[in-house]
N, C-alpha and C positions, 0 to 999 in steps of 0.2 A: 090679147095674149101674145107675148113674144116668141117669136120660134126660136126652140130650144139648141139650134147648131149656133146660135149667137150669145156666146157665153157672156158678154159686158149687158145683154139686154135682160138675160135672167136674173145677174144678181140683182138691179136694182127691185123686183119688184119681190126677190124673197128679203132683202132686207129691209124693207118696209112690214111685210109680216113678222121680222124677227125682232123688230122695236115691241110689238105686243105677245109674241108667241117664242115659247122656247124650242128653239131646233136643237133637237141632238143628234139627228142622223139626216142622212141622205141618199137614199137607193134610188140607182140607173134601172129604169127599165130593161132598157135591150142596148145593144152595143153602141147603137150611134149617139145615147146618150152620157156615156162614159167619159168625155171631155167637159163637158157642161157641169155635170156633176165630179167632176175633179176641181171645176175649176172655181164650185162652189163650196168646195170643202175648204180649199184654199185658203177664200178669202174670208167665212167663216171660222177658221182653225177648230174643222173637225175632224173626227177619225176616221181614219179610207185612205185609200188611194188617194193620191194628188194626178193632178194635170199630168205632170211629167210622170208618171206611174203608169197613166192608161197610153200613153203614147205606145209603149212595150209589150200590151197587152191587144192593140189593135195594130201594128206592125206585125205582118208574117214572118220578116226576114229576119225581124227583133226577137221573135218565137221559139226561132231553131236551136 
């Protein structure tokens, strides 16, 4: 299993599930995984938040 703070090691192993299964969605657990799954919507072009999205949403200073 890849750990999930290493976004390059996730996709490969959902896009190997996505050659036989259709992803239409992608829910973050808890906050820390809000990059990872930005960063898989991305590269699957799906609906959500992107990468650059949760950046603002996990920044405080970004918040105010």
């Amino acid at each position: 299993m890849p750990e999930l703070a290493d976004s390059p090691s996730c996709i490969r192993p959902v896009a190997y599930l996505a050659r036989t299964l259709r992803i239409g969605r992608v829910v973050p657990l808890d906050e820390y995984e809000l990059a990872t799954v930005g960063a898989l919507r991305e590269h699957f072009r799906l609906a959500g938040m992107s990468q650059s999205a949760t950046r603002f949403v996990r920044d405080k200073l970004a918040m105010r």
